[in-house]
Structures are given as structure tokens and as C-alpha cells.
PDB file with SEQRES, HELIX, SHEET and CRYST1 records, atoms N, CA, C and O in Angstrom:
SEQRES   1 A   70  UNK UNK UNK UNK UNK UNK UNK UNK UNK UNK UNK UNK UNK          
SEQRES   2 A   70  UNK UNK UNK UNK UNK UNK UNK UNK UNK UNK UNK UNK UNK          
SEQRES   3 A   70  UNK UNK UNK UNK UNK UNK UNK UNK UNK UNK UNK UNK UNK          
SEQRES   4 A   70  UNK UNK UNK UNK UNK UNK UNK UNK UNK UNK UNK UNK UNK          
SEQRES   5 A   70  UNK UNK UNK UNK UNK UNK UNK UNK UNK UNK UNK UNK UNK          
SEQRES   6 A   70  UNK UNK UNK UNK UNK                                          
HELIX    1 AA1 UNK A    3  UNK A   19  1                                  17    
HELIX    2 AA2 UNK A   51  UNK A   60  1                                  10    
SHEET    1 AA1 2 UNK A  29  UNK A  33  0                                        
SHEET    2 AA1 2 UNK A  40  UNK A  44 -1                                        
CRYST1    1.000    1.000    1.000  90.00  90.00  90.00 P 1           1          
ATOM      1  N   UNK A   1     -23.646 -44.132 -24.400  1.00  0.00           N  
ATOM      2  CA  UNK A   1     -23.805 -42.864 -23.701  1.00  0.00           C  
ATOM      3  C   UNK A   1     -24.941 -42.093 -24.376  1.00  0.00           C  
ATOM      4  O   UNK A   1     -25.013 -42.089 -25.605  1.00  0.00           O  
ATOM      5  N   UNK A   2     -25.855 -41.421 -23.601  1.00  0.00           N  
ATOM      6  CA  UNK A   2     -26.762 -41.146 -24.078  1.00  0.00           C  
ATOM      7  C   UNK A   2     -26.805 -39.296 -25.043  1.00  0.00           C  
ATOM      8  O   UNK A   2     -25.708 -38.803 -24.779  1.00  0.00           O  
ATOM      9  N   UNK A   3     -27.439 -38.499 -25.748  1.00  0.00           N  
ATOM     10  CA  UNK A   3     -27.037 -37.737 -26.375  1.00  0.00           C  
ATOM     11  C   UNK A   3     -26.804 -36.505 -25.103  1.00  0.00           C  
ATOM     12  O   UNK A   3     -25.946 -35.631 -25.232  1.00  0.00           O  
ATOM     13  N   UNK A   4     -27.641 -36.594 -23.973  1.00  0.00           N  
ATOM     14  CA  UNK A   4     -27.413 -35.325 -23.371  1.00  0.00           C  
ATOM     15  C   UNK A   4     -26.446 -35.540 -22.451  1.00  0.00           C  
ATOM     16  O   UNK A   4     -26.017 -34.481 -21.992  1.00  0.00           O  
ATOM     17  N   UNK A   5     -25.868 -36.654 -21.946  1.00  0.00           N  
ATOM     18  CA  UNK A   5     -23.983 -37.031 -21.600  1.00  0.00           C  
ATOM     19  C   UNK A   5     -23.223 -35.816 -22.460  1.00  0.00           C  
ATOM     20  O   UNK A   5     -22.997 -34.617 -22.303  1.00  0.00           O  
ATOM     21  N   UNK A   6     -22.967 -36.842 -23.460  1.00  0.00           N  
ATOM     22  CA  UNK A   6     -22.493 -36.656 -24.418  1.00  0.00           C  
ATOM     23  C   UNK A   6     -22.100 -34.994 -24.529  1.00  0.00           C  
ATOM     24  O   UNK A   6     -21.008 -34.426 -24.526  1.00  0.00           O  
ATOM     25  N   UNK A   7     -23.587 -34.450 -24.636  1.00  0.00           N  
ATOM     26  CA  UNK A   7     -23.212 -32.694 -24.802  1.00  0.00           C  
ATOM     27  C   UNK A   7     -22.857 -31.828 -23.592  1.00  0.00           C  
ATOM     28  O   UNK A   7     -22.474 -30.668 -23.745  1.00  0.00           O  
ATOM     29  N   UNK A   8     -22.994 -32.427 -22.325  1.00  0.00           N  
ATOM     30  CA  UNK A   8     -22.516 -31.676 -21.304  1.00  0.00           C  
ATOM     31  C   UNK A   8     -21.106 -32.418 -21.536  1.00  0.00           C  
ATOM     32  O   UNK A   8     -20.177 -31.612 -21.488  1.00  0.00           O  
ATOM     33  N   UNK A   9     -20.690 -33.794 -21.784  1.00  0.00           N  
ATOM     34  CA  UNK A   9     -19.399 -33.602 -21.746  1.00  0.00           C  
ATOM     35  C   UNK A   9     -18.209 -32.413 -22.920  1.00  0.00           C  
ATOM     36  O   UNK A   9     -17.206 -31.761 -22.633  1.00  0.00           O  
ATOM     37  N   UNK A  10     -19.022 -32.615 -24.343  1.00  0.00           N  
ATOM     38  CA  UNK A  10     -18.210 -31.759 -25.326  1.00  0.00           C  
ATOM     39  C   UNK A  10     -18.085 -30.499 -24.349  1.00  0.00           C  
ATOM     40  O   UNK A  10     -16.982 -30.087 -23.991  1.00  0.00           O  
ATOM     41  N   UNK A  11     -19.498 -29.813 -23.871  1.00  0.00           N  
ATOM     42  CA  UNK A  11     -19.537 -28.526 -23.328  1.00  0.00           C  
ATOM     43  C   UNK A  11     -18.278 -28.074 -22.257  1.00  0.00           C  
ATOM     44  O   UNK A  11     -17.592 -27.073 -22.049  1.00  0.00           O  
ATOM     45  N   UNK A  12     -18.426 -29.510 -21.695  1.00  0.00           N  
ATOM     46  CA  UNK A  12     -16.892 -29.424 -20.528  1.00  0.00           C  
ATOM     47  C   UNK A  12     -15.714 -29.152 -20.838  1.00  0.00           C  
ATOM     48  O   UNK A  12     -15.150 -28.225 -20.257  1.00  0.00           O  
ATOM     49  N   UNK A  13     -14.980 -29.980 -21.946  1.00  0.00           N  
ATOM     50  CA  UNK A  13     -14.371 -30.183 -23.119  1.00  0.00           C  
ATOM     51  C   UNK A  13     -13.879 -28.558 -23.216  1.00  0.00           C  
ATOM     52  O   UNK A  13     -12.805 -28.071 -22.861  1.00  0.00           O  
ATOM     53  N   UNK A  14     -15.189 -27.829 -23.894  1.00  0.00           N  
ATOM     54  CA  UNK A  14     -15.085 -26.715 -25.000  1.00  0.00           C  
ATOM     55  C   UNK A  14     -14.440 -25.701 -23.911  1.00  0.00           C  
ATOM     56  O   UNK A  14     -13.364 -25.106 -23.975  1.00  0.00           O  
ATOM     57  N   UNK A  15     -15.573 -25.684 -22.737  1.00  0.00           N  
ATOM     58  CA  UNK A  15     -14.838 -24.340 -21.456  1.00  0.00           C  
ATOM     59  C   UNK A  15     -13.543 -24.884 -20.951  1.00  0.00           C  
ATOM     60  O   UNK A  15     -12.737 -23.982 -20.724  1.00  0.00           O  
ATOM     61  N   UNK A  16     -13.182 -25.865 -20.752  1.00  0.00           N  
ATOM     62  CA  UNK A  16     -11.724 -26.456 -20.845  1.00  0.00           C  
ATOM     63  C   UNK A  16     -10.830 -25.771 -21.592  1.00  0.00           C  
ATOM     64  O   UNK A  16     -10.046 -25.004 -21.033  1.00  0.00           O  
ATOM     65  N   UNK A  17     -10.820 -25.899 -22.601  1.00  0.00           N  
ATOM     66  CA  UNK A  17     -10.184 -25.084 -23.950  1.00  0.00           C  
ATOM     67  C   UNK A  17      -9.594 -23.782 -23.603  1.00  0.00           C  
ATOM     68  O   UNK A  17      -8.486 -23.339 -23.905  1.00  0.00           O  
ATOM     69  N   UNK A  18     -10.772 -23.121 -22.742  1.00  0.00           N  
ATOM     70  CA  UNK A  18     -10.918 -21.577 -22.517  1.00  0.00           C  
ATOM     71  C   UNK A  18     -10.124 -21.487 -21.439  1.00  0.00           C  
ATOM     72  O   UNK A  18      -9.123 -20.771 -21.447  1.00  0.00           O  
ATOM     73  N   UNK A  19     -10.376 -21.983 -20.723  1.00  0.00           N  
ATOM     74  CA  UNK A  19      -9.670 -21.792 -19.273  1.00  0.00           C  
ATOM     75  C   UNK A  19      -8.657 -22.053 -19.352  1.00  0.00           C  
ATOM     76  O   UNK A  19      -7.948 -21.581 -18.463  1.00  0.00           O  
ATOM     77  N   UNK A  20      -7.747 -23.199 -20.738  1.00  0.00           N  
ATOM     78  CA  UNK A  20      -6.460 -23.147 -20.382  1.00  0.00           C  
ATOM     79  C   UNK A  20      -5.383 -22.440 -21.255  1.00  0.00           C  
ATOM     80  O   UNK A  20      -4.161 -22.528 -21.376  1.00  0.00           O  
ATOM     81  N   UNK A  21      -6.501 -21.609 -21.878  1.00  0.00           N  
ATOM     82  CA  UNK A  21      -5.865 -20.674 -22.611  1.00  0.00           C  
ATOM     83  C   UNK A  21      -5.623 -19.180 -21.521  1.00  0.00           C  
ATOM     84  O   UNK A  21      -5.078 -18.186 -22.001  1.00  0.00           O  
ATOM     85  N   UNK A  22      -5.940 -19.189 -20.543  1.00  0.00           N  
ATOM     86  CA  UNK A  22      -5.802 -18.238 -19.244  1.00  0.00           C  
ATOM     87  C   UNK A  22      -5.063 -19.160 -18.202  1.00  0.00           C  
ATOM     88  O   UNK A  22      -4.877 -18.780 -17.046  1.00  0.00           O  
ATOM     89  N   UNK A  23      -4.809 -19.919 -18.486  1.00  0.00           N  
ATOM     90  CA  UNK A  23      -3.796 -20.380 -16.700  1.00  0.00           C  
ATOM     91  C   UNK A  23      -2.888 -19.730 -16.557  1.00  0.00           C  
ATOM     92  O   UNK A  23      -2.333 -19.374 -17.596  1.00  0.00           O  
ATOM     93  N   UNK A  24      -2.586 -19.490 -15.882  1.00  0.00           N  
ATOM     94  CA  UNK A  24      -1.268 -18.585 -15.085  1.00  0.00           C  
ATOM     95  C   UNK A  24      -1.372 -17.353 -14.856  1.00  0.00           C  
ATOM     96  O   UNK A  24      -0.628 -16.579 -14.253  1.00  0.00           O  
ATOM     97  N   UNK A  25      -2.582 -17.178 -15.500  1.00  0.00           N  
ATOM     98  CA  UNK A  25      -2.610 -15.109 -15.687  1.00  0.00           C  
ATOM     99  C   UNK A  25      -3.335 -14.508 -14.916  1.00  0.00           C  
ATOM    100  O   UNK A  25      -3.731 -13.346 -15.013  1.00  0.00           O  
ATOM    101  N   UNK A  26      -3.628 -15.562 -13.801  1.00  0.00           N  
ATOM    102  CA  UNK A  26      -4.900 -14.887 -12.463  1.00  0.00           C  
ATOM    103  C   UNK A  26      -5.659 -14.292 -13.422  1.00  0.00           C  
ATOM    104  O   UNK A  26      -5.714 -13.072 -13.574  1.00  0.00           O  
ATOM    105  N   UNK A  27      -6.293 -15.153 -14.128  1.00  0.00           N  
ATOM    106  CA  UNK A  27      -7.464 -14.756 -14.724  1.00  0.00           C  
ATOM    107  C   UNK A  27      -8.619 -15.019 -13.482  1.00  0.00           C  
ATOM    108  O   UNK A  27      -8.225 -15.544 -12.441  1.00  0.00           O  
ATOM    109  N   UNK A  28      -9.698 -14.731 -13.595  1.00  0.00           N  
ATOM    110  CA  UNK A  28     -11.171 -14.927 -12.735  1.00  0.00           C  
ATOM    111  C   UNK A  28     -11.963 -15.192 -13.906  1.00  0.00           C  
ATOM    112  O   UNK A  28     -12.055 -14.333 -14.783  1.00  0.00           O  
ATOM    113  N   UNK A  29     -12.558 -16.330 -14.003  1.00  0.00           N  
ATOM    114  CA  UNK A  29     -13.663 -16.831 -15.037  1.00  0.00           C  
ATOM    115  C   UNK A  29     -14.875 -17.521 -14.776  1.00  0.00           C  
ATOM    116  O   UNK A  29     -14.927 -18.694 -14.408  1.00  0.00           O  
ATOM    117  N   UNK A  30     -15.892 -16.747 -14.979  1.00  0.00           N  
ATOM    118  CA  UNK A  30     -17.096 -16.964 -14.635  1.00  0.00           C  
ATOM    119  C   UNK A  30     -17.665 -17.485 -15.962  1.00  0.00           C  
ATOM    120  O   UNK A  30     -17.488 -16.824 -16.985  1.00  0.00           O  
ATOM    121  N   UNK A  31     -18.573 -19.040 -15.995  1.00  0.00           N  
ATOM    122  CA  UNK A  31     -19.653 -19.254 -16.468  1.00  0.00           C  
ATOM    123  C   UNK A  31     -20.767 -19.202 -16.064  1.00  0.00           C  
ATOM    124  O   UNK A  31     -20.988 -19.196 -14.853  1.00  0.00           O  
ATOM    125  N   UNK A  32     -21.935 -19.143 -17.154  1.00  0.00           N  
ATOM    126  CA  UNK A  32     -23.226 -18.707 -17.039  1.00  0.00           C  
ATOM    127  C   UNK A  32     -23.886 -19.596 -18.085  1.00  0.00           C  
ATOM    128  O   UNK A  32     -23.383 -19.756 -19.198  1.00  0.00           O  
ATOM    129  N   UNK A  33     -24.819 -20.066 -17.773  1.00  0.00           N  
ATOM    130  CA  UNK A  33     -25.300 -21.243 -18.615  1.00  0.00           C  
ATOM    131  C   UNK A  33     -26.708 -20.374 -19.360  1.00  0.00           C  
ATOM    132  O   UNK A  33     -27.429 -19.746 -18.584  1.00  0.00           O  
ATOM    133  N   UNK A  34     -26.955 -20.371 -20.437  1.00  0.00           N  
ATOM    134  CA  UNK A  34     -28.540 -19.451 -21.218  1.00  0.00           C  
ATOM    135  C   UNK A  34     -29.462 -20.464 -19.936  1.00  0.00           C  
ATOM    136  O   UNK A  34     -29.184 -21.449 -19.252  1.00  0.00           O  
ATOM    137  N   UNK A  35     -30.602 -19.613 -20.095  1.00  0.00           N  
ATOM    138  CA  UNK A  35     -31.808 -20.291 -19.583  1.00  0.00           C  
ATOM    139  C   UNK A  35     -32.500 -21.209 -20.527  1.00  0.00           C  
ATOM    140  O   UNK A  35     -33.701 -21.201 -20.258  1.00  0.00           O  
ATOM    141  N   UNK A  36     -32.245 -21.944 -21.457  1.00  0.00           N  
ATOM    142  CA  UNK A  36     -32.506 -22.804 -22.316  1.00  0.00           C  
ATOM    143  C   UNK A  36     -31.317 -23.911 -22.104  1.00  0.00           C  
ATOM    144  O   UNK A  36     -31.625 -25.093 -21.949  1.00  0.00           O  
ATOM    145  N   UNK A  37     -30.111 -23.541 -22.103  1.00  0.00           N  
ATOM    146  CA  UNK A  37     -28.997 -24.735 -21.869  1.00  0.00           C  
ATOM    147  C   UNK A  37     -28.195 -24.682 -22.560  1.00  0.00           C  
ATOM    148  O   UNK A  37     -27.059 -25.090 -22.318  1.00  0.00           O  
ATOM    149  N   UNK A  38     -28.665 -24.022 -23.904  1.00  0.00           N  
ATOM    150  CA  UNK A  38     -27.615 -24.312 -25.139  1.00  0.00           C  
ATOM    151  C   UNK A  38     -26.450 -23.554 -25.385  1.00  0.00           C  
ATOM    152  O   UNK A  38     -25.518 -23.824 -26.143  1.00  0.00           O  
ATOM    153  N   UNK A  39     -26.626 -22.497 -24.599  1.00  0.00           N  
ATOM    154  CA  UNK A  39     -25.476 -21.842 -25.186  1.00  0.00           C  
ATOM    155  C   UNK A  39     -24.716 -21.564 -23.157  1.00  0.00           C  
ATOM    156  O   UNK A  39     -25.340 -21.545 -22.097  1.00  0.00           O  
ATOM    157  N   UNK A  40     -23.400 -21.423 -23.400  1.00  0.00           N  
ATOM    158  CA  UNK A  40     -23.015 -21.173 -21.778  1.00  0.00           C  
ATOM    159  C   UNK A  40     -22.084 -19.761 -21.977  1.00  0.00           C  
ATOM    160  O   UNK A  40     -21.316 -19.488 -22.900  1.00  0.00           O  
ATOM    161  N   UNK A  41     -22.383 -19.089 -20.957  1.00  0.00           N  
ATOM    162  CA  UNK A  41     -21.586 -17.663 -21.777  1.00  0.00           C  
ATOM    163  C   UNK A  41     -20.084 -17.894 -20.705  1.00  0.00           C  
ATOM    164  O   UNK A  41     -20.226 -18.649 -19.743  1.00  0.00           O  
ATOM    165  N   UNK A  42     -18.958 -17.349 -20.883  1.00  0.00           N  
ATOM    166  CA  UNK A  42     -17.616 -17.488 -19.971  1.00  0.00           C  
ATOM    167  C   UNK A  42     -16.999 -16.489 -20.279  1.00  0.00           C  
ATOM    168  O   UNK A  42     -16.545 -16.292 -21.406  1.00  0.00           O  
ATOM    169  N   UNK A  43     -16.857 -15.424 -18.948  1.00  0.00           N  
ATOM    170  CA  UNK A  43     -16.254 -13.961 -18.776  1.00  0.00           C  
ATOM    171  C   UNK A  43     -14.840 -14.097 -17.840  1.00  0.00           C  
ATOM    172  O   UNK A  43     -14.399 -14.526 -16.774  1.00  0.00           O  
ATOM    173  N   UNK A  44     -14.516 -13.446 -18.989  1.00  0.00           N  
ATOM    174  CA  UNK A  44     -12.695 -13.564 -18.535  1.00  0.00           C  
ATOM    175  C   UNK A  44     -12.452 -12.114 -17.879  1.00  0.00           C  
ATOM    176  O   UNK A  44     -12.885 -11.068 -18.363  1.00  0.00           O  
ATOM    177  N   UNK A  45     -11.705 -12.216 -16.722  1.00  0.00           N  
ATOM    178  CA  UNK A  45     -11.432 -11.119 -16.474  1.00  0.00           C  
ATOM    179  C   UNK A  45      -9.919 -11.124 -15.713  1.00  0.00           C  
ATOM    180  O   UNK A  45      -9.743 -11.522 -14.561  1.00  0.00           O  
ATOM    181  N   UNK A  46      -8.901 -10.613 -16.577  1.00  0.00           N  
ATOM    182  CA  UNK A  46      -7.465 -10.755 -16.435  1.00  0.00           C  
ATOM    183  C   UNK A  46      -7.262  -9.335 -16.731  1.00  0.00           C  
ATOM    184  O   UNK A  46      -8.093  -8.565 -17.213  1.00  0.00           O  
ATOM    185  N   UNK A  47      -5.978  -9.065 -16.364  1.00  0.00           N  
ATOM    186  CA  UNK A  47      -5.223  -7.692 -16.999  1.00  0.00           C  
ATOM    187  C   UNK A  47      -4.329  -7.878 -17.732  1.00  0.00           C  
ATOM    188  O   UNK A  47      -3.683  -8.711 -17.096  1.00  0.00           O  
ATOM    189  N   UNK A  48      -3.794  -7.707 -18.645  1.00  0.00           N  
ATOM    190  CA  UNK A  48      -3.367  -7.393 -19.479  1.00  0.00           C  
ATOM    191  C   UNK A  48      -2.275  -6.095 -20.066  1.00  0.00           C  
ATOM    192  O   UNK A  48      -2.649  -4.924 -19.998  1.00  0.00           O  
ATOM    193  N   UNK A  49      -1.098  -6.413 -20.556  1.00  0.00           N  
ATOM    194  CA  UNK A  49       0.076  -5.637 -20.424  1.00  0.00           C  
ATOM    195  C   UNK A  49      -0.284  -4.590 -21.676  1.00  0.00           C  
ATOM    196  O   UNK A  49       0.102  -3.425 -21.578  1.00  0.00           O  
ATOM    197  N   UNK A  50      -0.953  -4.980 -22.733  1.00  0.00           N  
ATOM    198  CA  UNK A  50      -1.406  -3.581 -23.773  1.00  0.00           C  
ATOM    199  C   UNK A  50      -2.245  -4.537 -24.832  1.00  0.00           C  
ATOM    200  O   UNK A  50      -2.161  -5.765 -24.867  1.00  0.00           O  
ATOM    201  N   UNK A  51      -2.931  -3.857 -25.542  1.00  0.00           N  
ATOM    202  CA  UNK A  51      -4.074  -3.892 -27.072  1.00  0.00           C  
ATOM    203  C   UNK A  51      -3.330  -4.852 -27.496  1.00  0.00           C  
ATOM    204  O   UNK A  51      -4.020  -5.834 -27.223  1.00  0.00           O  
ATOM    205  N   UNK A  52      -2.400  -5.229 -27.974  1.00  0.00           N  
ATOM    206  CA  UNK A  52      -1.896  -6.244 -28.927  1.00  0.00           C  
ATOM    207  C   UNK A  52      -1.718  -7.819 -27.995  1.00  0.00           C  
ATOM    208  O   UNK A  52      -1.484  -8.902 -28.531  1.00  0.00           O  
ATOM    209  N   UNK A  53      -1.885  -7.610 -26.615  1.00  0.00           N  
ATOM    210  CA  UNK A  53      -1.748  -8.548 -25.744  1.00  0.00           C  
ATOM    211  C   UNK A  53      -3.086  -9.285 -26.018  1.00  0.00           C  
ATOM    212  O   UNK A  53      -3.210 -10.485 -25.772  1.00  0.00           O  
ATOM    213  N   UNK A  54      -3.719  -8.803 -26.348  1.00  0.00           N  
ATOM    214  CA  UNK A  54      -5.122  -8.803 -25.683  1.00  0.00           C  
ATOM    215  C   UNK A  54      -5.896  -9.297 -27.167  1.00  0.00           C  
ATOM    216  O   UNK A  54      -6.826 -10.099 -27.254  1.00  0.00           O  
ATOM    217  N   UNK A  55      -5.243  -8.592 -28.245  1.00  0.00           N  
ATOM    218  CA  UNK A  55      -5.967  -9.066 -29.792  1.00  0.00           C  
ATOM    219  C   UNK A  55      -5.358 -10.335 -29.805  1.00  0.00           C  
ATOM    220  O   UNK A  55      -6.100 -11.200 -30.270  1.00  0.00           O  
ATOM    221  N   UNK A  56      -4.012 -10.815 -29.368  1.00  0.00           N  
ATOM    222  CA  UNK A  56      -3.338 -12.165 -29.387  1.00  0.00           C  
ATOM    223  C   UNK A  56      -4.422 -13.244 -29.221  1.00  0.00           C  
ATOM    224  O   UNK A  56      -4.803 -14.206 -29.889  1.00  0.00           O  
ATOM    225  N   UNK A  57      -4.719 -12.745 -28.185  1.00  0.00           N  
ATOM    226  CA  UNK A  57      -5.630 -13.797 -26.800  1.00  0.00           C  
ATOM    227  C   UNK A  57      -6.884 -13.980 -27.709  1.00  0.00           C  
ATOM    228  O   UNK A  57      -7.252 -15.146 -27.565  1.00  0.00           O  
ATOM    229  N   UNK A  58      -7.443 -13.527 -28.313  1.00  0.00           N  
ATOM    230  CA  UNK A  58      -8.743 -13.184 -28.999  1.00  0.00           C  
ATOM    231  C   UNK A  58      -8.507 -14.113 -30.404  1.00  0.00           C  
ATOM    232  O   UNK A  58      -9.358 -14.724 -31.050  1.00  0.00           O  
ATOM    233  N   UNK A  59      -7.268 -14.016 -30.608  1.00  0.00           N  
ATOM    234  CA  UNK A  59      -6.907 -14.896 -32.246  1.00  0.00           C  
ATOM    235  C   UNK A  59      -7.091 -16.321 -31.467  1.00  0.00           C  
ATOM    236  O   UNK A  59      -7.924 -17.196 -31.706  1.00  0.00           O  
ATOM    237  N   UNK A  60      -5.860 -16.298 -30.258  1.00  0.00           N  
ATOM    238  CA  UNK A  60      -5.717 -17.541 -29.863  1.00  0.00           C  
ATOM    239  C   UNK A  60      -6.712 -18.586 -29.641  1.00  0.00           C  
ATOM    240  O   UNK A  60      -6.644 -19.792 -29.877  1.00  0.00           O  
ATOM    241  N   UNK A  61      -7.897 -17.698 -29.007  1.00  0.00           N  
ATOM    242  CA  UNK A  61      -9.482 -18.554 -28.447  1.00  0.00           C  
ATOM    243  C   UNK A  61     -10.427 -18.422 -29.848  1.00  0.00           C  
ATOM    244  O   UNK A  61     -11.543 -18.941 -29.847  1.00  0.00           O  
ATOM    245  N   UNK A  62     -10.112 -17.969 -30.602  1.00  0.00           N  
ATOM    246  CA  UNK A  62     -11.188 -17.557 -31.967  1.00  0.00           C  
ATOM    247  C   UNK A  62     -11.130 -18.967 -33.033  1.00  0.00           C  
ATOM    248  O   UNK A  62     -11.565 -18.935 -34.184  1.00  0.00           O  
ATOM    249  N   UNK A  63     -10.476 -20.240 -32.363  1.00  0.00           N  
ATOM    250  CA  UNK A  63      -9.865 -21.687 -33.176  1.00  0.00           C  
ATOM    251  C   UNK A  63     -10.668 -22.301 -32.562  1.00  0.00           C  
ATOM    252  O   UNK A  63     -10.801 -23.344 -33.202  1.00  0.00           O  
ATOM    253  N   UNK A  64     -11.808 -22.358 -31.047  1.00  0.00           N  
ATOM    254  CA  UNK A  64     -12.534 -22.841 -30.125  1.00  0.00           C  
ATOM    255  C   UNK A  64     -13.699 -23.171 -31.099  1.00  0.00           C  
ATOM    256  O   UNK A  64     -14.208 -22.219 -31.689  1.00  0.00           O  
ATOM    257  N   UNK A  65     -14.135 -24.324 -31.310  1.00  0.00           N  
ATOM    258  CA  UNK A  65     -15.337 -24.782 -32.279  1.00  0.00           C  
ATOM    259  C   UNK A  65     -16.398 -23.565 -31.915  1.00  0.00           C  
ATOM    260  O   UNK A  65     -16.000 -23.091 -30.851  1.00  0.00           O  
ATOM    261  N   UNK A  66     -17.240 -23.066 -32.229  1.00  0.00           N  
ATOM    262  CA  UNK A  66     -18.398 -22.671 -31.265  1.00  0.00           C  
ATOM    263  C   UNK A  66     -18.530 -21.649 -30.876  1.00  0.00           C  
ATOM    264  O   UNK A  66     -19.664 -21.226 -30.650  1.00  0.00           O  
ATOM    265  N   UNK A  67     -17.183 -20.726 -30.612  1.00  0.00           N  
ATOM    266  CA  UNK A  67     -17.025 -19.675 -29.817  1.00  0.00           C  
ATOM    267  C   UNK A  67     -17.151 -18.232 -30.601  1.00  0.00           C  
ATOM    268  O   UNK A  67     -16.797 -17.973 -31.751  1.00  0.00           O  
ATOM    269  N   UNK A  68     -17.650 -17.532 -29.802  1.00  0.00           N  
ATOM    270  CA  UNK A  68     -18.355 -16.210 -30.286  1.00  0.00           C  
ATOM    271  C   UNK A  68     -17.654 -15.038 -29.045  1.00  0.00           C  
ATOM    272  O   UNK A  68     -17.873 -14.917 -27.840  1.00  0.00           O  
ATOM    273  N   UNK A  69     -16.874 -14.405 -29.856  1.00  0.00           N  
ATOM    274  CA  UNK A  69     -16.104 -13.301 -28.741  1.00  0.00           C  
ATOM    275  C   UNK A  69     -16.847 -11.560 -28.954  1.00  0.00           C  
ATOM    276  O   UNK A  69     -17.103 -11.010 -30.025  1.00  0.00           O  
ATOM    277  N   UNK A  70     -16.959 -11.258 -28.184  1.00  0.00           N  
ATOM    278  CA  UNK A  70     -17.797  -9.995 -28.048  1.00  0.00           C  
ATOM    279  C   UNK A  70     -16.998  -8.807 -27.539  1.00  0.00           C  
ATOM    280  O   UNK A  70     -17.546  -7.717 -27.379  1.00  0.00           O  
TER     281      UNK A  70                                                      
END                                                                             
């Protein structure tokens, strides 16, 4: 398999991760790929029952190789 397989598959892989850390929660999740390729940005947009719901979710996805939460 060649190296750029390879990294769209990890990449698949990685937003995988993300998304199934939101199933069930009618989340809406949009990716966006950089204009270079390398980096893919993914906006979660769920509601949420209060602040501590929400810092959970942030610990939970913060174990994602790679991932940078804003």
C-alpha cells in the first residue's frame, strides 16, 4: 500500500474515533480538510445538559493521537 493510502486511511481511522465518541447525541459533524491536506478540521455541534458535560467530552476526545481541541 502506498504511503498516501495509507494516510487517508489512518485519517479515516482518526475522524472515526471522533464521531463515535458523539453517536447517539444528534450530534451534526462537519469536516473540513486544510488546503494543503494535512491537517482536517471536525466541528461538533451537539447540546449538551451543562459545563461538566461538556469538559467530560473534551477529556474523552483529548486520548485521539493528533487531536487539538479549541
Amino acid at each position: 500500500m502506498d504511503q498516501e493510502k495509507e494516510k487517508k486511511t489512518a485519517e479515516f481511522y482518526e475522524r472515526l474515533k471522533v464521531e463515535d465518541a458523539f453517536d447517539c447525541m444528534g450530534a451534526v459533524i462537519k469536516t473540513t480538510k486544510s488546503k494543503t491536506g494535512k491537517f482536517t478540521s471536525v466541528s461538533v455541534d451537539v447540546q449538551m445538559k451543562d459545563a461538566q458535560e461538556i469538559i467530560d467530552k473534551y477529556i474523552e476526545v483529548s486520548v485521539i493521537e493528533g487531536i487539538v481541541s479549541l
